[in-house]
RODO-2510 file (C-alpha; in nm, 4 decimals, decimal comma):
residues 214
     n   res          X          Y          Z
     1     x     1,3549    -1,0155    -0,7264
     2     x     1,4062    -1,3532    -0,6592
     3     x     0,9995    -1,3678    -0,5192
     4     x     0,8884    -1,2150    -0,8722
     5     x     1,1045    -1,4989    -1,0701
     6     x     0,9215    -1,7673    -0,8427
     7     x     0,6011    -1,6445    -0,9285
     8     x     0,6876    -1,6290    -1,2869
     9     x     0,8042    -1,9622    -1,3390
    10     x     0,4779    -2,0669    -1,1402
    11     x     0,2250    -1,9507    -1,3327
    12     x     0,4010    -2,0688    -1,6086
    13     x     0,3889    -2,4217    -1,4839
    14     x     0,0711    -2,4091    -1,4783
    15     x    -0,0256    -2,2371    -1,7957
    16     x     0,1766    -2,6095    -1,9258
    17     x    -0,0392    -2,7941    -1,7298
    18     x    -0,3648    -2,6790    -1,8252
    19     x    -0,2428    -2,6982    -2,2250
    20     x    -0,1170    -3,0686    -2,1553
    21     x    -0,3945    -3,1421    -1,9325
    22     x    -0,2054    -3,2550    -1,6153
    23     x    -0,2847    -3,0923    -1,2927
    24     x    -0,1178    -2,8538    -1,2053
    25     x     0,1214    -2,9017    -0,8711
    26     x     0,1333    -2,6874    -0,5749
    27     x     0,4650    -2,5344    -0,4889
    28     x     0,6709    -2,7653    -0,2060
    29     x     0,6422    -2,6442     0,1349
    30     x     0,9321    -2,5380     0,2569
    31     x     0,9957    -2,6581     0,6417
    32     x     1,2463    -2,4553     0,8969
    33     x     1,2633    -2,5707     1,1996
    34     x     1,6541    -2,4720     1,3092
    35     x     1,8714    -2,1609     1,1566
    36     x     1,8702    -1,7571     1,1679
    37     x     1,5021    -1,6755     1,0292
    38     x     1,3645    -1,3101     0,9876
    39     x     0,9904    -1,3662     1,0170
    40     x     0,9491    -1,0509     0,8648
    41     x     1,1562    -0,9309     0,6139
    42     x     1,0712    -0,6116     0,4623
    43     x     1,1639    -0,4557     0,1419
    44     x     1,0109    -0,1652    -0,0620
    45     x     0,9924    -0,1688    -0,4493
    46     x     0,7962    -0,0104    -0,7327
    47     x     0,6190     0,2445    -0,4421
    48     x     0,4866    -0,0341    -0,2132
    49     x     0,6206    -0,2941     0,0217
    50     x     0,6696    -0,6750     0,0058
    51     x     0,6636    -0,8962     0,3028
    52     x     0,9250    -1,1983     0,2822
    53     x     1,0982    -1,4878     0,5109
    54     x     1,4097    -1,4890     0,5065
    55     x     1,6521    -1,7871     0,6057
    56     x     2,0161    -1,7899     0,6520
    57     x     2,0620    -2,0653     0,3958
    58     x     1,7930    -2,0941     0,2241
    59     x     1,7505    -1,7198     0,1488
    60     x     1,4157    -1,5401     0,0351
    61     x     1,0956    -1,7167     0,1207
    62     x     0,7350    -1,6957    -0,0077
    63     x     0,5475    -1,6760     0,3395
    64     x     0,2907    -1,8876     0,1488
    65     x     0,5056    -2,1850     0,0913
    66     x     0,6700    -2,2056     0,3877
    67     x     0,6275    -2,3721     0,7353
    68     x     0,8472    -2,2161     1,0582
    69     x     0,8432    -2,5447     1,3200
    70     x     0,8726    -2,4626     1,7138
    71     x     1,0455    -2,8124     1,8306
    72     x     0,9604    -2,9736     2,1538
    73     x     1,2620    -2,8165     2,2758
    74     x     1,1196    -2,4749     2,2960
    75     x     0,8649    -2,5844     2,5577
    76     x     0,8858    -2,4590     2,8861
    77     x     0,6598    -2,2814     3,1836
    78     x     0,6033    -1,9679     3,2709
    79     x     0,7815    -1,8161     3,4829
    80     x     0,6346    -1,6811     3,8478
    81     x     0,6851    -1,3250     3,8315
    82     x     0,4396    -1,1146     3,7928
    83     x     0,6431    -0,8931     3,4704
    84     x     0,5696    -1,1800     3,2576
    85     x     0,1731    -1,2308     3,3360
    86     x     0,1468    -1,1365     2,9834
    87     x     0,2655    -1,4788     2,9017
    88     x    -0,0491    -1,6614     3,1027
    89     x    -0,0629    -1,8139     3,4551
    90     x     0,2561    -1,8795     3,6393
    91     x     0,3539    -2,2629     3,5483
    92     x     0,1849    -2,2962     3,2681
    93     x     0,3481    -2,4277     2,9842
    94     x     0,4432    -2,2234     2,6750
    95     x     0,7000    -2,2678     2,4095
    96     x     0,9651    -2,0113     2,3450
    97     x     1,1940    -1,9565     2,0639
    98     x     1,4738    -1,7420     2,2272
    99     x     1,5892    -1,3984     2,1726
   100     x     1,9379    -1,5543     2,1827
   101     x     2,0755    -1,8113     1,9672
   102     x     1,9866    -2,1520     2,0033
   103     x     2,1496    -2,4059     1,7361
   104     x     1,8112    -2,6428     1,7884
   105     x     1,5813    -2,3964     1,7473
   106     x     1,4806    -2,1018     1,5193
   107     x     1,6377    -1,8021     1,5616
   108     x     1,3516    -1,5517     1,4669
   109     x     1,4223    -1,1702     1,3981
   110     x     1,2274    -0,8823     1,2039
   111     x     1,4305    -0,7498     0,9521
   112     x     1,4844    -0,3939     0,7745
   113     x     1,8055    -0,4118     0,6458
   114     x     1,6526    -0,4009     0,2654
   115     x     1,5689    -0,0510     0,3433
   116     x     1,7486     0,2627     0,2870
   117     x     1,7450     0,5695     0,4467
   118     x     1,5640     0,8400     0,3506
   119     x     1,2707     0,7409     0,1697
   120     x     1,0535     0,7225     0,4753
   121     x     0,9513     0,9776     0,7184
   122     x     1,2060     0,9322     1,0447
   123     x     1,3657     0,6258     0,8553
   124     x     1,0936     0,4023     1,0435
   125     x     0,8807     0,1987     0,9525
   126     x     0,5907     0,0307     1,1600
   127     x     0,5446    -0,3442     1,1693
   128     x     0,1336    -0,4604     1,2907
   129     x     0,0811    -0,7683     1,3762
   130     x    -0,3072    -0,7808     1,2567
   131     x    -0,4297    -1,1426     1,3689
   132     x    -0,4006    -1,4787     1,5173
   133     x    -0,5486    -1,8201     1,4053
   134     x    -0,4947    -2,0663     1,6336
   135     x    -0,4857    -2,2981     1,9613
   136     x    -0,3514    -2,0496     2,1835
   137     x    -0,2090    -1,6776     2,2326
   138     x     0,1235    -1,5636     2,0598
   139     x     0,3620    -1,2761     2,2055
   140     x     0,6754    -1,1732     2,0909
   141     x     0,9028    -1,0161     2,3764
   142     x     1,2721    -0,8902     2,3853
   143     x     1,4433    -0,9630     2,7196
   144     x     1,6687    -0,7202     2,8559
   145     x     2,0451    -0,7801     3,0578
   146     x     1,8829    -0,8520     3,3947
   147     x     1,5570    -1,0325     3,2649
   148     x     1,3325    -0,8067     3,2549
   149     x     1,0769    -0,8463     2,9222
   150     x     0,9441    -0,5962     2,6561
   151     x     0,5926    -0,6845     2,4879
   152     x     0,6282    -0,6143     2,1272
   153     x     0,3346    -0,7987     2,0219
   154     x     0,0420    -1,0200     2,2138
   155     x    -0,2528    -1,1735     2,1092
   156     x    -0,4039    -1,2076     2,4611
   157     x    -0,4546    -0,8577     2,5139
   158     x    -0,6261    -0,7779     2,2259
   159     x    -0,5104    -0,7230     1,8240
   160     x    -0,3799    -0,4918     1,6282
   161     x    -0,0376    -0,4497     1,8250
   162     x     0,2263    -0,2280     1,6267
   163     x     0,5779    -0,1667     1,6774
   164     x     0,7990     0,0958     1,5096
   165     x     1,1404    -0,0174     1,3415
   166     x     1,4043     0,1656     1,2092
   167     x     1,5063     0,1577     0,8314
   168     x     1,8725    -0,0847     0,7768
   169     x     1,8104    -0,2529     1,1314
   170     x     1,7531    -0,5881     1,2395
   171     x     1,5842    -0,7453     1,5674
   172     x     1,5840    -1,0530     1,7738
   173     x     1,2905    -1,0987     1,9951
   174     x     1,1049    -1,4280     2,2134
   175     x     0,8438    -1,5523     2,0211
   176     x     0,6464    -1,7292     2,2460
   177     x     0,3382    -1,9409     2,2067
   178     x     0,0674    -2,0605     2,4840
   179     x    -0,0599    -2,4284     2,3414
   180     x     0,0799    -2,6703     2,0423
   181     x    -0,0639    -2,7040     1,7224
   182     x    -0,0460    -2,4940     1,4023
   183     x    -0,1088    -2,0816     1,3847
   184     x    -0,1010    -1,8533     1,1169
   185     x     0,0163    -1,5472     1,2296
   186     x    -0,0575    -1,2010     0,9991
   187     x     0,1276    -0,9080     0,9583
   188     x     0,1061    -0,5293     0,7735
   189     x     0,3798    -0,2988     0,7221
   190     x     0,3611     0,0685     0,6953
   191     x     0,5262     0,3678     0,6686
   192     x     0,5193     0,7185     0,5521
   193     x     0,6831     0,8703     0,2373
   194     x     0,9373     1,1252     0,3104
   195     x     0,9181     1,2998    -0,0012
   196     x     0,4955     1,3378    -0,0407
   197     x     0,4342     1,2494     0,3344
   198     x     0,1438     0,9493     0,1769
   199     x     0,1151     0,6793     0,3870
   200     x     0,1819     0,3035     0,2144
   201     x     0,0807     0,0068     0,3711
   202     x     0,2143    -0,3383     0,2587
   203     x    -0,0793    -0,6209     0,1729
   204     x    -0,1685    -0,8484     0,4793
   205     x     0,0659    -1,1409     0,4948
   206     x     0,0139    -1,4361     0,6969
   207     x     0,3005    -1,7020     0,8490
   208     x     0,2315    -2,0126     0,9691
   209     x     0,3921    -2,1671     1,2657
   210     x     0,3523    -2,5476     1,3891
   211     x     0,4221    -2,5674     1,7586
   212     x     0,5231    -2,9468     1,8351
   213     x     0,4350    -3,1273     2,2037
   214     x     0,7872    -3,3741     2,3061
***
């Protein structure tokens, strides 16, 4: 896997640079800020899960190398009604990247679609979003026709918040976020083996977002 290969060739940079006596160089960060972008993209391997980004053109991500930027664009208020309190006071401003399609801004899903069905008990799997370092609260909401929102995930009310996903699927959701500056947002994946009925959970794995003020 294309994560695997990175590694490889990593380490052996750096076995080079220790034997030549150069420092070794970090990996450069790789900075999205526009484009479709699973946040999460899950994939099972070897009996245990691994945790990727994934970007429509620049494909398969170490979350570890990579930056996801919320533009000045995405800023906006809250709205007054009380269905989206979870979001803070009415007015206030937050920053939003939309469940639909915006060209200027990231189009952020959860992703699936690596896995097949029937290894898993129900052909789900269950996404936790464990903790959030940062300057403000983060939620992730889907909208429906008329408006009205679904929490998925918020940091305001308290953490861990889980969701349950099916296997080969693919979801769109607001990912909204109460105050500028830089979070790292961290995630676990689990689910439960069909054929012994044990229980796997993926390693912790952290994204970072920067939120940017106009």
């Amino acid at each position: 896997m294309r994560l695997r290969s990175r590694t490889a060739v990593l380490a052996g940079a750096l076995v080079l640079a220790i034997g030549t006596g150069v420092p070794a160089q970090a990996a450069p960060l790789v900075t999205l800020d526009t484009g479709h972008v699973d946040v999460v993209d899950v994939e099972y391997a070897d009996g245990g899960f691994e945790l990727h980004i994934h970007h429509e053109t620049q494909g398969e991500l170490d979350p570890a190398d990579t930056l996801l930027r919320v533009l000045p664009k995405a800023k906006t208020t809250v709205p007054d009604d009380p269905a989206y309190a979870f979001l803070g006071a009415p007015g206030r401003s937050v920053w939003i990247l939309p469940q639909v399609q915006d060209p200027d801004l990231l189009f952020a899903g959860l992703s699936t679609e690596e896995l097949e069905a029937g290894v898993f008990t129900g052909d789900q799997v269950t996404v936790t979003l464990c903790a959030v370092s940062g300057p403000g609260k983060v939620s992730v909401f889907t909208t429906d026709a008329v408006g009205n929102p679904g929490v998925v995930f918020n940091s305001r009310d308290g953490l861990p918040d889980a969701t349950a996903l099916p296997v080969a699927g693919h979801q769109h959701a607001n990912w909204a976020f109460s105050a500028a500056g830089t979070y790292r947002v961290t995630f676990h994946v689990s689910a439960r083996l069909a054929s012994t009925g044990q229980v796997v959970t993926s390693e912790p794995t952290t994204v970072t977002f920067k939120v940017l003020n106009p």
